[in-house]
DOROVEX-391931 format. One line per 2 residues: number of its first residue (from 0); for each residue y, z, x of N, C-alpha, C. Coordinates in nm, 4 decimals. Example, Ala and Ser with C-alpha at 12.3 -4.5 7.8 and 13.67 -1.06 7.14 Angstrom:
0	-0.5690:0.7800:1.3190:-0.4500:0.7800:1.2300:-0.3300:0.7800:1.3200; -0.2250:0.7080:1.2850:-0.1060:0.7140:1.3670:0.0030:0.7870:1.2900
This chain:
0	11.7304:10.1989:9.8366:11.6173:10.1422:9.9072:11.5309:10.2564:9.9607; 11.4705:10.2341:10.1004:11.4032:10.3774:10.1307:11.4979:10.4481:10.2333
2	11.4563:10.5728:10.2333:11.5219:10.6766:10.3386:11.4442:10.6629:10.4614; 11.5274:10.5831:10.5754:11.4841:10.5973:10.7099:11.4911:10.6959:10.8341
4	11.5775:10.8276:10.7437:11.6275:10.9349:10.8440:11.5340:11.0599:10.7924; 11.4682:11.1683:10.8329:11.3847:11.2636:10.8232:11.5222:11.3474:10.7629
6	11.6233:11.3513:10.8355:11.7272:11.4413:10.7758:11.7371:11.4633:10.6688; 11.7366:11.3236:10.6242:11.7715:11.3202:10.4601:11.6552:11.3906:10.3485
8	11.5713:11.3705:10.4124:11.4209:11.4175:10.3464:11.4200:11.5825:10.3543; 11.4822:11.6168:10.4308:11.4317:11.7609:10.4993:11.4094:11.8927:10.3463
10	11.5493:11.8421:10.2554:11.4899:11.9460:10.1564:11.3597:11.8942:10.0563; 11.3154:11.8096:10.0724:11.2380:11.7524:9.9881:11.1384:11.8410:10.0159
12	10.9768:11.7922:9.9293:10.8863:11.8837:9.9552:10.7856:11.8182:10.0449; 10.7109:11.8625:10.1303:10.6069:11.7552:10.1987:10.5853:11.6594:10.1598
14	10.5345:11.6816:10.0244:10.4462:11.6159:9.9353:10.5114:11.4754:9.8736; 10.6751:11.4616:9.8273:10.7545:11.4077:9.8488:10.7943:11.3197:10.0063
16	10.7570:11.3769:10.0611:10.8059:11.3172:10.2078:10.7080:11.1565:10.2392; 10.5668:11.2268:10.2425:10.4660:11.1442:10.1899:10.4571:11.0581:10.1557
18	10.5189:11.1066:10.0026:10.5047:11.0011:9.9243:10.5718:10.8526:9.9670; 10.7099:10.8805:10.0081:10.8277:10.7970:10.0790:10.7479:10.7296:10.1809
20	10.7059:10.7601:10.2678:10.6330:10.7509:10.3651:10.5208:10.6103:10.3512; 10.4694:10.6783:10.2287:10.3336:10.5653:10.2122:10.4016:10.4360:10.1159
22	10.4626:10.4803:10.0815:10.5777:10.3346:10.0211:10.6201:10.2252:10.1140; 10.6787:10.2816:10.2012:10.7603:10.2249:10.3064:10.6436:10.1774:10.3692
24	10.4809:10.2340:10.4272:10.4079:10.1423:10.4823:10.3895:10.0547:10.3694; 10.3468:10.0809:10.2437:10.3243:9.9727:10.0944:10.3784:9.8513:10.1357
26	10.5391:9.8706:10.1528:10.5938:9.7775:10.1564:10.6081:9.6940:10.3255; 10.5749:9.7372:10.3767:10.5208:9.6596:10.5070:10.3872:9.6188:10.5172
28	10.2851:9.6353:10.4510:10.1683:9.5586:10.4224:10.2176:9.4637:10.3197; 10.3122:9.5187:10.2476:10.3073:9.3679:10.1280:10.3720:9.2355:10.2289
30	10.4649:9.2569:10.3225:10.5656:9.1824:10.4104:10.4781:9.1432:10.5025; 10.3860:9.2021:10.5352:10.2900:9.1746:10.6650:10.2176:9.0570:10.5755
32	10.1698:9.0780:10.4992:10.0602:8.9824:10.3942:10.1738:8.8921:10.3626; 10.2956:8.8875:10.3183:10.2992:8.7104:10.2944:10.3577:8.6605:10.4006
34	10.3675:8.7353:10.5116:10.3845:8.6810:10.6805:10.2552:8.5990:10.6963; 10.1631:8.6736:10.6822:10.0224:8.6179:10.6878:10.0046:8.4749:10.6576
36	10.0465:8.4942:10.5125:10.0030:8.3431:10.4022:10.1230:8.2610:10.5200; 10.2396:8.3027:10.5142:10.3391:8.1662:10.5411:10.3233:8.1463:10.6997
38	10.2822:8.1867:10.7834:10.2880:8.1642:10.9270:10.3943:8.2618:10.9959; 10.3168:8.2825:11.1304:10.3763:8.3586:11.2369:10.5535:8.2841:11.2525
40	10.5956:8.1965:11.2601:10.6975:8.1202:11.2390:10.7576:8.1305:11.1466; 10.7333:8.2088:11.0111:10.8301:8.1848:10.8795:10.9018:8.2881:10.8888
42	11.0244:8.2585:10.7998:11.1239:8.3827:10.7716:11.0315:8.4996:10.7583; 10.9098:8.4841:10.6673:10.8290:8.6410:10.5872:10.8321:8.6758:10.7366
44	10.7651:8.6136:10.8153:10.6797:8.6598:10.8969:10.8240:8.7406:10.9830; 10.9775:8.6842:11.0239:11.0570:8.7594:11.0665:11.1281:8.8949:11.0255
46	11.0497:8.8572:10.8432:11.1598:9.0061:10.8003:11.0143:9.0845:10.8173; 10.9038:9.0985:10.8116:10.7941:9.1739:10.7922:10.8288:9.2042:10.9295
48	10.8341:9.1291:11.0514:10.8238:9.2054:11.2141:10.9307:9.3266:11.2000; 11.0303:9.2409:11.1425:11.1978:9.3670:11.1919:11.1481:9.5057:11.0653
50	11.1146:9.4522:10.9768:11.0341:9.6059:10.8787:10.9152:9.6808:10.9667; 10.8906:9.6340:10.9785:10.7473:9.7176:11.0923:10.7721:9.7736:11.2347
52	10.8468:9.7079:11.2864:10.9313:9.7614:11.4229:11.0286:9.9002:11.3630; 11.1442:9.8594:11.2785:11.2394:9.9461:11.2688:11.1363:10.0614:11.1632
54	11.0704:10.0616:11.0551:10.9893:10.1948:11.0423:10.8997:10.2555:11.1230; 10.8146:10.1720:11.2134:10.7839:10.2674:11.3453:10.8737:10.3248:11.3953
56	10.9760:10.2565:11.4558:11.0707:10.3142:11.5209:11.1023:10.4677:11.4690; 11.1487:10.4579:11.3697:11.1725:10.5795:11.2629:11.0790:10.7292:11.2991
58	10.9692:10.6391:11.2550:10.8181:10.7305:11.2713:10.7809:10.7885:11.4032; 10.8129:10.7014:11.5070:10.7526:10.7636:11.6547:10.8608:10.8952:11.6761
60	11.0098:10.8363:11.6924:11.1648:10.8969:11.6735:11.0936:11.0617:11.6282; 11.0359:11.0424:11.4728:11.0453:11.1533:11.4173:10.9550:11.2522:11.5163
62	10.8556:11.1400:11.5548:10.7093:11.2275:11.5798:10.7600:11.3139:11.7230; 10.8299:11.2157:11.7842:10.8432:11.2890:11.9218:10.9495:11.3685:11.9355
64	11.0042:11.4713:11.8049:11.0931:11.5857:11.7843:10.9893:11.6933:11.7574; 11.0325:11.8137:11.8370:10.9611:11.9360:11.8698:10.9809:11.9965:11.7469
66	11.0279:11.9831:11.6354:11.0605:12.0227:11.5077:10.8858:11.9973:11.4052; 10.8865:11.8251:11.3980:10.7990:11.7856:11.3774:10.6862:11.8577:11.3186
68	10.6591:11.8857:11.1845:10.5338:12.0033:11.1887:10.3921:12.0091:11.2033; 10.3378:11.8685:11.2443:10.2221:11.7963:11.2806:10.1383:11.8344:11.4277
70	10.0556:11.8678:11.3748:9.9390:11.9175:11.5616:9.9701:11.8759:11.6567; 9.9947:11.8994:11.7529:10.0751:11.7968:11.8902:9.9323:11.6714:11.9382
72	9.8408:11.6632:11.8938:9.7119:11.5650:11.8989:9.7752:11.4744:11.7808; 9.7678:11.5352:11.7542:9.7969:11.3791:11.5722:9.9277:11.3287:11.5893
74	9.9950:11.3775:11.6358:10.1630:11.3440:11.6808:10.1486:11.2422:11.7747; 10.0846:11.2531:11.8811:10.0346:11.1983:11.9926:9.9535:11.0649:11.9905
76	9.8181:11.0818:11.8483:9.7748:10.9989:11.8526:9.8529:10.9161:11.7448; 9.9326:10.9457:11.6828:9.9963:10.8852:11.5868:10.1364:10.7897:11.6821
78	10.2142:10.8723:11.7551:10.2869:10.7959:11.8487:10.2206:10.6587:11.9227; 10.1053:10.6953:11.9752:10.0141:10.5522:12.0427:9.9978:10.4618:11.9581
80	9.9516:10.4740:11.8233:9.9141:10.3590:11.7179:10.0609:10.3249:11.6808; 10.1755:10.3727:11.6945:10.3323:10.3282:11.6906:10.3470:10.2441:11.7578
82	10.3262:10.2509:11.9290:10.3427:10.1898:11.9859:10.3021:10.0802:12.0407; 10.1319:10.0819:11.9841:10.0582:9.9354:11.9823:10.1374:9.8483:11.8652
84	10.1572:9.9255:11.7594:10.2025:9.8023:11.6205:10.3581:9.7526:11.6704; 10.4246:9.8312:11.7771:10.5325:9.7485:11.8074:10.4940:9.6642:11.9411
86	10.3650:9.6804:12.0109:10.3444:9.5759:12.0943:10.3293:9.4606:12.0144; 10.2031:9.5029:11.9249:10.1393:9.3710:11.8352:10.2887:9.3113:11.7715
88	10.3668:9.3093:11.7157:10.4378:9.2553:11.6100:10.5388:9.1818:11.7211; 10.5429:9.2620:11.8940:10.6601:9.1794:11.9835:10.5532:9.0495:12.0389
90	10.4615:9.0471:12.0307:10.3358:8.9430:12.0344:10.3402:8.8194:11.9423; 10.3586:8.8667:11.8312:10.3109:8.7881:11.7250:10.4897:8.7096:11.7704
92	10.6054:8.7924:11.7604:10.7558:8.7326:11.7669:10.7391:8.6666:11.8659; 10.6810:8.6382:11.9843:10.6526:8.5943:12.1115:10.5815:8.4601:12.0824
94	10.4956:8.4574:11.9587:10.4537:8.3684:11.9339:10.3192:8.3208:12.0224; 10.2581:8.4624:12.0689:10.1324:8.4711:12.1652:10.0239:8.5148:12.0469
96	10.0661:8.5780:11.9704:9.9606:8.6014:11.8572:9.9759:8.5660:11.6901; 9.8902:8.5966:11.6503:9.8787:8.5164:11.4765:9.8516:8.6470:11.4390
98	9.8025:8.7515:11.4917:9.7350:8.8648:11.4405:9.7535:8.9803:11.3189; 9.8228:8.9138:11.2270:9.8641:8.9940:11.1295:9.7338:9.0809:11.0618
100	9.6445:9.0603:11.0668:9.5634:9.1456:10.9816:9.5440:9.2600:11.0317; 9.5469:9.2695:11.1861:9.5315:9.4037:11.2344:9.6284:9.4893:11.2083
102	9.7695:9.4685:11.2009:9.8464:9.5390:11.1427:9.8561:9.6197:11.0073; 9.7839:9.4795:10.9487:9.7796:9.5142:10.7935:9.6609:9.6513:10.7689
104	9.5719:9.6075:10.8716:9.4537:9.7143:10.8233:9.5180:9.8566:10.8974; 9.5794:9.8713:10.9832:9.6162:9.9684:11.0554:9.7278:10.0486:10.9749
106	9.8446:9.9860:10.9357:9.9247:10.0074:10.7993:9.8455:10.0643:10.6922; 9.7444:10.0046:10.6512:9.6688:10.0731:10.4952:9.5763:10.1667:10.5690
108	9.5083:10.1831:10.7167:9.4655:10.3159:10.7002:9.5463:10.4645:10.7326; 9.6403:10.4305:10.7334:9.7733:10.5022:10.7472:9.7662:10.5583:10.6390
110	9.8866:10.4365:10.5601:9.9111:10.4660:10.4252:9.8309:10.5277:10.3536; 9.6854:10.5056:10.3223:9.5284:10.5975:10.2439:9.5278:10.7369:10.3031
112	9.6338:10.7915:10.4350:9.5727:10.9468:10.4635:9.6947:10.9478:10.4340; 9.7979:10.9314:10.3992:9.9139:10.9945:10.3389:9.8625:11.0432:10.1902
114	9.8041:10.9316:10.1149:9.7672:11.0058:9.9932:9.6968:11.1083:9.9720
């Protein structure tokens, strides 16, 4: 499936890392989108939240290690947009919001600067 630990990645090449990277959002826009079609209430919509929570999770985790080789601004602003998409998605599980598209667009402008 995908690699959720940076460890595992570490001999890889950036460029590789990336790549993994923009997959794993791929595949949380595809989960976010048929959350979308089936309702905030459907299974999609429960496995797309727990995919989008647990790869942020991953992502902030990584970002906020002093290792990290990213500008401490982009780390930073990248941690905040982590932590809104796990507000938004504990919203939507809350059943206070429908808002999947913002995720989705926030996910693909992600995913487009990985490439």
């Amino acid at each position: 499936m995908y690699k959720f630990y940076y460890d595992e990645v570490l001999d890889e090449s950036p460029k590789e890392a990336r790549a993994q990277e923009r997959t794993a959002l791929e595949r949380s826009i595809a989960l976010l989108q048929e959350a979308e079609n089936k309702g905030p209430q459907s299974r999609e919509a429960i496995e797309a939240i727990f995919f989008v929570r647990r790869l942020w999770g991953v992502f902030i985790e990584d970002l906020a290690k002093s290792e990290n080789g990213l500008p401490p601004k982009l780390r930073a602003d990248l941690v905040s947009i982590g932590l809104w998409v796990m507000r938004e998605t504990e919203e939507i599980r809350q059943g206070r919001s429908k808002n999947f598209t913002a995720l989705i667009d926030v996910s693909r402008t992600i995913s487009e600067g990985l490439g």
